[in-house]
C-alpha positions in Angstrom: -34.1 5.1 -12.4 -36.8 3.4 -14.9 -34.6 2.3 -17.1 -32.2 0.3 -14.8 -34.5 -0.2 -12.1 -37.7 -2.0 -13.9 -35.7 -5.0 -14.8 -34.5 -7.8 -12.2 -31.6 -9.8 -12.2 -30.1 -13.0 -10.6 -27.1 -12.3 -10.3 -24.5 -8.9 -10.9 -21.5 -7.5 -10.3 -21.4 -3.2 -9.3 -18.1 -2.4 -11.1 -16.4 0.8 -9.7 -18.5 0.6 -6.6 -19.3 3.7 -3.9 -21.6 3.1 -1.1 -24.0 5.7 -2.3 -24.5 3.5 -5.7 -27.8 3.8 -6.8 -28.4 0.6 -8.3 -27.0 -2.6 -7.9 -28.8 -5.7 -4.9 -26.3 -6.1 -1.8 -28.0 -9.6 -1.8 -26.8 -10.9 -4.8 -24.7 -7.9 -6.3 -20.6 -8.0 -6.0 -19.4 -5.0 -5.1 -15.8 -4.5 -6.7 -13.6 -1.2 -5.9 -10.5 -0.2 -5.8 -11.0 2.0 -2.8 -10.5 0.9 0.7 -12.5 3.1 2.4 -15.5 2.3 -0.2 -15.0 -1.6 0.5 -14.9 -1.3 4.4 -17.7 0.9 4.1 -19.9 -2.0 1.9 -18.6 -4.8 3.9 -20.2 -2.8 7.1 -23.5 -2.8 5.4 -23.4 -6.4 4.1 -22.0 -6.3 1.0 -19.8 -8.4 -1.0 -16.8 -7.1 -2.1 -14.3 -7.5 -4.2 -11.0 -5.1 -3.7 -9.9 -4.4 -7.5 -5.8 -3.8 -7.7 -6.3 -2.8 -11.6 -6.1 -6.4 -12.6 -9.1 -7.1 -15.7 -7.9 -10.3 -16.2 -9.0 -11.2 -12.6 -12.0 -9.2 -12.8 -13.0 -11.0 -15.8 -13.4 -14.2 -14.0 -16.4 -13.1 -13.4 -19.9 -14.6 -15.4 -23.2 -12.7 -14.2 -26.6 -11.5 -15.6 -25.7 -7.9 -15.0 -23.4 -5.1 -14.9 -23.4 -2.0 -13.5 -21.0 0.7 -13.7 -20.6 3.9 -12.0 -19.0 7.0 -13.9 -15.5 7.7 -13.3 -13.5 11.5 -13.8 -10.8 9.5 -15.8 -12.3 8.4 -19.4 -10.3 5.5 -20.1 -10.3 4.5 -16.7 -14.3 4.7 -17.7 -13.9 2.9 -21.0 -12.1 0.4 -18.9 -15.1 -0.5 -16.3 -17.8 -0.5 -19.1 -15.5 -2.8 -20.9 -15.2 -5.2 -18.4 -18.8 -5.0 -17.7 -20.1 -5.9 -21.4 -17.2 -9.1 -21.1 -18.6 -10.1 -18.1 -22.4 -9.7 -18.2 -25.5 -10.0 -20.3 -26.6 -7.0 -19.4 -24.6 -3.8 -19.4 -25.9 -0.6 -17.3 -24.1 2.1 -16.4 -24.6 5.6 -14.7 -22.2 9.2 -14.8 -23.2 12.5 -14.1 -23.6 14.7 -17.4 -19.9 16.4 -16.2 -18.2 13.0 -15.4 -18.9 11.6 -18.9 -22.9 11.0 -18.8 -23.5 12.9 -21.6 -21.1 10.4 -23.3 -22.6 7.2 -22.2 -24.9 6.2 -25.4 -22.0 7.1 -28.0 -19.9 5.0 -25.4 -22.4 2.0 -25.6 -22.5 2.3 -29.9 -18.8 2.2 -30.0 -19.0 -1.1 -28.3 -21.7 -1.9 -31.0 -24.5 -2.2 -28.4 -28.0 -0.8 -28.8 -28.6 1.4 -25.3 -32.2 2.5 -23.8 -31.3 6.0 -21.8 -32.8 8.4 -19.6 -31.6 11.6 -18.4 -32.7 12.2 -14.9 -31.0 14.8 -12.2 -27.9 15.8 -14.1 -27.1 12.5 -14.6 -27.3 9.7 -17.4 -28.5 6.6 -17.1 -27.7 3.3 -19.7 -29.0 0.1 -20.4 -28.1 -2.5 -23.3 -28.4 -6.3 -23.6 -24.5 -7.3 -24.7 -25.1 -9.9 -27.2 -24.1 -7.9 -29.8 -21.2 -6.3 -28.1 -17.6 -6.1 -30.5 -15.7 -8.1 -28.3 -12.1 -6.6 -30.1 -13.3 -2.8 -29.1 -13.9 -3.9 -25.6 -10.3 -5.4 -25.3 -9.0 -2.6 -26.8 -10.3 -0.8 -24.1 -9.2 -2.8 -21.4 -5.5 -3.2 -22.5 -5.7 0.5 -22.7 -6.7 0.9 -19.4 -4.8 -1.5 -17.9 -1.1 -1.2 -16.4 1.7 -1.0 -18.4 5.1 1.0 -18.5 4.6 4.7 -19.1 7.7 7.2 -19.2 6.3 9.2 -16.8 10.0 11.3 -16.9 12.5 11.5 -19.8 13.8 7.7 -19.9 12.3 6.9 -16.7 8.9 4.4 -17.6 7.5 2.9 -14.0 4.1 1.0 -14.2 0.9 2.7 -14.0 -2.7 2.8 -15.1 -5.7 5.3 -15.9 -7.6 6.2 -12.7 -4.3 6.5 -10.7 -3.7 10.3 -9.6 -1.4 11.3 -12.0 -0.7 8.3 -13.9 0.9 9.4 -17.4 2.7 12.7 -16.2 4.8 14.3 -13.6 2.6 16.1 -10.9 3.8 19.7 -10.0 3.2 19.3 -6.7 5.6 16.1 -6.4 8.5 17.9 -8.3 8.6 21.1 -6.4 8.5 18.4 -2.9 11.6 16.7 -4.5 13.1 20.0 -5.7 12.7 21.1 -2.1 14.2 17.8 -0.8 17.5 18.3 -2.5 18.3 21.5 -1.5 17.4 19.9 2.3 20.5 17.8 4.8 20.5 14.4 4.5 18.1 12.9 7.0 19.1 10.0 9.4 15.8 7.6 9.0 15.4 4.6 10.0 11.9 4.0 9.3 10.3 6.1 6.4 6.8 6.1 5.0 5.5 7.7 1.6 1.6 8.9 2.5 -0.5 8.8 -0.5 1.9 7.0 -2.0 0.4 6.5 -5.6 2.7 4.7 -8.1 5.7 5.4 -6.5 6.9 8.5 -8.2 7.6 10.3 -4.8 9.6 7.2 -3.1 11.6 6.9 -6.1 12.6 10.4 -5.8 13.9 10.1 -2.3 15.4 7.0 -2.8 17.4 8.6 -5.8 18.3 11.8 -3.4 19.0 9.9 0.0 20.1 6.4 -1.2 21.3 5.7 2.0 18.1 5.3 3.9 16.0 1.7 3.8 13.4 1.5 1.0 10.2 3.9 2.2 6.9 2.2 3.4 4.3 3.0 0.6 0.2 3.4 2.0 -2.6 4.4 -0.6 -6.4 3.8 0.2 -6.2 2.9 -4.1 -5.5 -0.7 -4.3 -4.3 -0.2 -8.0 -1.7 2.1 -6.4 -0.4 -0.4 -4.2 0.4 -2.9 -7.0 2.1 -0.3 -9.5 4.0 1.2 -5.8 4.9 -2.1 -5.8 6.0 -3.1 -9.3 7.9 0.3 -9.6 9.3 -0.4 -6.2 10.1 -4.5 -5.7 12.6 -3.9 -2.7 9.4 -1.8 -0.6 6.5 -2.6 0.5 2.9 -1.4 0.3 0.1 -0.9 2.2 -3.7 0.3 1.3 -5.0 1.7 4.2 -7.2 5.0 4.4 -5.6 7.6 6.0 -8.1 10.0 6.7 -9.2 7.4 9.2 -6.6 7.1 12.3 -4.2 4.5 12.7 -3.4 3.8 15.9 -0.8 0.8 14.9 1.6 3.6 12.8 1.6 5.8 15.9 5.4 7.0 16.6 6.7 4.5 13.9 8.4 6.7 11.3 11.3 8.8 11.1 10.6 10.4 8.1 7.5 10.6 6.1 6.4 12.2 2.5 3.6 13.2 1.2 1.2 14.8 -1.3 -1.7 14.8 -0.3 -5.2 14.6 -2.2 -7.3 17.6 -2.3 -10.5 16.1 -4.4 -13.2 14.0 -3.0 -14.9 13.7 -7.1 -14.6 17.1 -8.6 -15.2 19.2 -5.7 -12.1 20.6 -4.0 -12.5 19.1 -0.1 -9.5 20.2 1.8 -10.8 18.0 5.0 -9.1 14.9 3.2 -5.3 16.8 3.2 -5.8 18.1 6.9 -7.3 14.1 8.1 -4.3 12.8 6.4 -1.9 15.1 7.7 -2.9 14.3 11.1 -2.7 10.9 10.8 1.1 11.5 9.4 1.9 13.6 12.7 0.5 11.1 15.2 2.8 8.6 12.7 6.2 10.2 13.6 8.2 9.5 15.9 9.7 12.3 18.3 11.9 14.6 16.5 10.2 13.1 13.2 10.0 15.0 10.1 7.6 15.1 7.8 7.5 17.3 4.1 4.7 17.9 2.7 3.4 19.6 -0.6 -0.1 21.6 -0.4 -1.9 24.1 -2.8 -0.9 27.5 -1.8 -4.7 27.7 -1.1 -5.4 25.1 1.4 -6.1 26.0 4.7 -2.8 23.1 6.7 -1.0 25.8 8.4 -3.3 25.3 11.2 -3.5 21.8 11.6 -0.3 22.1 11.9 0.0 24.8 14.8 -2.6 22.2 16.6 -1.1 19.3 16.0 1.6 20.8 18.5 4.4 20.3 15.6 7.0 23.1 14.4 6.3 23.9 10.9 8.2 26.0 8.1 7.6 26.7 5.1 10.5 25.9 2.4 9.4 26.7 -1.2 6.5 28.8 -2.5 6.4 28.0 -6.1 3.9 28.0 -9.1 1.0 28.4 -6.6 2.4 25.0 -4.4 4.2 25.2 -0.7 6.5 22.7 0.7 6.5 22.2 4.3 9.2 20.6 6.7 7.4 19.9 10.2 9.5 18.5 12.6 7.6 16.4 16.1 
């Protein structure tokens, strides 16, 4: 990429990092992410990271010569990485495919009163601007925007959250036909719950409010930024990022009772292998005669992970293309 590549820089930070980035030196680069199976990934090929929990301030701490960002599917989640870029760096560069905001990128760069060299290469665009003349009041505009802060997610109801999180300004369907399935289910006698994919808590909260007599639930997101609104929203829980599509041996037979929702998107393609992973790992979590419910497009293929998984499985609800499953261990 001509335009990024050709120039050379001291020192940088990768903001929104993947281990596929295309630009970016794992010498002198900082590789910051809110992803924990993106960090582990860099850290086993050298890198230095930095796990970002959707703190700027933090992240602002940082002085380099250059930024680069990678595109995200969320805009102001976007704005918010390219802001923090242009406050922390001389140089700004950024990169998005033309359907995850590429197309975008220069107008982006002008709002933040910066002149941008770009190049359109492989469905993609790719940005460059020196930040001197960067309107430092747009760019914290941007950040406070995409920062956490209360949201009334339900009528009254306002729990912390930010842009990028799955679902973060509005109930997800799949969520309240799971709790609408929960009520209508016996009161479960848990001892030790979990909530998979745990996001900002919206989930836990729900069973908390149907069951409140079992113990706070265990929270576990690979997104770091969900682990600190989990947290806020839920002060008497606690949270843990882990990936779940990898296993984990250290959860096996620990849970009673687990939740969960699990992601069907791996970018904007539909990849139903992160669901089934993560189901797996939720069975191998229970304990015997564990239960777990879980919420699934009407479309994805978990009825036979399931089956193999040697659990017993029935479906509850079938509802605005969305099933709810009880398995019991």
């Amino acid at each position: 990429m001509p335009v990024i590549s050709k120039h050379t820089y001291t020192s940088s930070v990768i903001l929104n990092a993947e281990p596929e980035a295309e630009f970016g030196s794992r010498d002198s680069g900082l590789f910051v992410t809110p992803w924990e199976q993106h960090a582990r990934r860099l850290e086993a090929s050298g890198c230095k990271v930095y796990r970002f929990n959707g703190d700027w301030l933090d992240l602002l701490s940082v002085s380099v010569d250059a930024a680069f960002v990678r595109g995200a599917r969320q805009m102001d989640e976007f704005r918010g990485w390219l802001a923090a870029g242009a406050l922390s760096a001389h140089t700004l560069c950024a990169y998005a495919k033309n359907d995850q905001g590429g197309k975008r990128l220069p107008a982006l760069f002008r709002e933040l009163g910066l002149s941008p060299e770009s190049e359109s290469r492989d469905h993609a665009r790719h940005v460059r601007a020196e930040t001197w003349t960067l309107d430092r009041n747009k760019a914290q505009a941007w950040l406070d925007h995409a920062g956490r802060r209360p949201v009334e997610i339900f009528p009254g109801v306002a729990l912390q959250t930010q842009p990028g999180l799955f679902s973060w300004d509005k109930p997800d369907v799949g969520t309240a036909l799971l709790l609408e399935a929960l009520s209508a289910e016996p009161v479960p006698k848990a001892r030790r719950t979990a909530d998979f994919g745990c996001g900002l808590g919206v989930l836990s909260l729900g069973i908390m409010l149907l069951w409140p007599n079992l113990a706070p639930p265990e929270g576990y997101d690979a997104d770091h930024r969900a682990i600190a609104a989990w947290s806020a929203n839920i002060p008497s829980g606690r949270a843990f990022a882990r990936d779940l599509t990898d296993p984990q041996p250290d959860l096996a037979g620990k849970f009673d009772l687990i939740v969960m929702n699990p992601p069907f998107h791996e970018g904007p393609s539909a990849d139903p292998g992160i669901g089934q992973a993560m189901i797996r790992t939720a069975i191998k979590s229970l304990c015997s005669g564990g239960v777990l419910y879980l919420a699934a497009n009407r479309h994805l293929p978990y009825e036979k992970i399931l089956v193999h998984a040697g659990s017993h499985s029935a479906c509850i609800l079938q509802k605005n293309g969305f099933k709810i499953f009880r398995v019991r261990k």
